[in-house]
C-alpha positions, 0 to 999 in steps of 0.5 A: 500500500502507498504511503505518504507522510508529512512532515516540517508544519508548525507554528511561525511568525509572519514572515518566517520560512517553514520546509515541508517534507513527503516521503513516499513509499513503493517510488511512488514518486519516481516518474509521477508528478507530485503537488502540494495543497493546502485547507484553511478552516471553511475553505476548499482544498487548492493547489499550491505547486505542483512538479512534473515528473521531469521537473516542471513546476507550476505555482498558485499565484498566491504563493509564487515567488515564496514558495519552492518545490522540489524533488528527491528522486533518490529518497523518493521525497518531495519537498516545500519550501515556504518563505516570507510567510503569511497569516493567510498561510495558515492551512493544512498542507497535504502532497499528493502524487499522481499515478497515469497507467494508460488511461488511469489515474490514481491520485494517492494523499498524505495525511496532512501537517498543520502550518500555522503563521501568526501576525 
């Protein structure tokens, strides 16, 4: 079974960084694309970034320019960045990787880690 597991949330002040991390299990990383998003309490699930399997990113506008992700092929981990933090930030953050065989697609998430930034 594929496994996901967060890690690096916590609680910062506004402005600070924060290094989120995803270590997946059975390479379910290597060849697929990954992302990160995010909660905030009443809202819907976003996207943050996401990473081809080639090494493209992509970035919501609301992060771009502060965040980066990032991959570790070799420790099949994914990673997130996050500077100049703001209280708008504050969600829980969960990865996503993105199996394609044929026409399929099966998405597999993490459990999620808190990020809280405070004003």
């Amino acid at each position: 079974q594929v496994q996901l597991v967060e890690s690096g949330g916590g609680l910062v002040q506004a402005g600070g960084s924060l290094r989120l991390s995803c270590a997946a299990s059975r390479n379910i990383f290597r060849g697929n694309a990954a992302g990160w998003y995010r909660q905030a309490p009443g809202k819907q699930r976003e996207l943050v970034a996401i990473i081809t399997s080639g090494g493209g990113t992509n970035y919501a506008d609301s992060v771009k320019g502060r965040f980066t992700i990032s991959r570790d092929n070799v420790k099949d981990t994914v990673y997130l960045q996050m500077n100049s933090l703001k209280p708008e930030d504050t969600a829980v953050y969960y990865c996503k990787a993105r199996r394609t065989v044929a026409l399929n697609i099966f998405d597999y998430w993490g459990q999620g880690t808190q990020v809280t930034v405070s004003s």
